[in-house]
C-alpha positions in Angstrom: 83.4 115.4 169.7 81.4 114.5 166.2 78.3 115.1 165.8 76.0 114.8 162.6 75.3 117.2 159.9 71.7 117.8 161.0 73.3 118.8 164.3 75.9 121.1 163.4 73.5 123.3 161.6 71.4 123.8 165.1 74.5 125.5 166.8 74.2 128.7 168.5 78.2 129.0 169.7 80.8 128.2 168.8 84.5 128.1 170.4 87.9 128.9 168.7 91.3 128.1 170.3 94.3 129.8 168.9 97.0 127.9 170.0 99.6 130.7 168.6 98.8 134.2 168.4 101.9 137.1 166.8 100.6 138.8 170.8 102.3 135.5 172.1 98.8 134.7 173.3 98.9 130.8 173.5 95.6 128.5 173.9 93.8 131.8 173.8 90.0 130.8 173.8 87.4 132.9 171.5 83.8 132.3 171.5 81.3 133.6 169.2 77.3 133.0 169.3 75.0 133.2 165.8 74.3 137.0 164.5 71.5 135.9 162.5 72.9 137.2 159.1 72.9 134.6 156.6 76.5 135.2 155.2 78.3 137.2 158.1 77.6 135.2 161.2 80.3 133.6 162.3 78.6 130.3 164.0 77.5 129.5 160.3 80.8 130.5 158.8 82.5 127.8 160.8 80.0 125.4 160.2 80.1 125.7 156.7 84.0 125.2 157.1 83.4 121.9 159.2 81.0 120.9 156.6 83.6 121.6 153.4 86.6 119.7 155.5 84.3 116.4 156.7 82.9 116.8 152.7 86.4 116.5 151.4 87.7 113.1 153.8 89.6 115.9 156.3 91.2 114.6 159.2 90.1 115.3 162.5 93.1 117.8 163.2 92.8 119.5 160.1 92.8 123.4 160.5 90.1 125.1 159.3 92.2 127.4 157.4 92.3 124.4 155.0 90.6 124.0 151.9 90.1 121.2 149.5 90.7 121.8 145.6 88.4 119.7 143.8 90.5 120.4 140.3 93.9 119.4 141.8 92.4 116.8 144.1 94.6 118.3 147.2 94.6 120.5 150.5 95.9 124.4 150.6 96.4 126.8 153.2 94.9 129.7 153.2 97.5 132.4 153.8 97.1 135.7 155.0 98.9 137.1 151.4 94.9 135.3 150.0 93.2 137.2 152.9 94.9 140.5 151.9 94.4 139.9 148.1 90.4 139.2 148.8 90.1 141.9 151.0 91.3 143.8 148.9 89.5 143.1 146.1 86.4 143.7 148.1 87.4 147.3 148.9 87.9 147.4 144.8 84.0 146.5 144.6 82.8 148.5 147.3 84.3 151.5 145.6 87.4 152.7 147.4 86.3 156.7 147.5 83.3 155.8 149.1 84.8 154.0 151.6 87.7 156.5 152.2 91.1 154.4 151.8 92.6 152.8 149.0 93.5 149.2 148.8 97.1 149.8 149.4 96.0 150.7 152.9 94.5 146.7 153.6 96.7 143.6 154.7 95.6 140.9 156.5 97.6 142.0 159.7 95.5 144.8 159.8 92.4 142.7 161.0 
């Protein structure tokens, strides 16, 4: 189902199928309501995805783990080696003695 812009910001849930999973979990259904904070909440998250694809001409199946690169005019995936490397370089940020493990100690996989 489409719906406009205007509309998608109003959302309060949202649901996410995974239709493979490394648990062998297939079609597994997740579904997450709005926390309220303005960068963490994942209702907005996902909206802000469904706003980047339908910005950039995405097809209709298009994962969201797609993103559009304005300077090379084409799609990438977003692989879990980018997750680790980002996550990583948040735990760089946050100060990793503070937070009591290293960065060596993050991969994707671990989420």
């Amino acid at each position: 189902m489409n719906c406009g812009l205007a509309d998608l910001d109003t959302a309060d849930f949202c649901s996410l199928t995974f239709s493979t999973q490394k648990n062998g979990v297939k079609n597994e259904k997740i579904g997450h309501v709005r926390s309220g904070h303005h960068l963490c909440c994942p209702v907005a998250a996902i909206i802000r995805r469904v706003k980047h694809l339908r910005a950039n001409n995405a097809l209709p199946d298009t994962p969201l783990s797609m993103y559009f690169g304005t300077t090379s005019n084409q799609w990438f995936k977003i692989t879990s080696k980018d997750i680790t490397a980002n996550l990583r370089q948040a735990v760089i940020v946050l100060n990793p003695t503070a937070l009591g493990f290293e960065t060596k100690d993050i991969e994707a996989r671990s989420l």
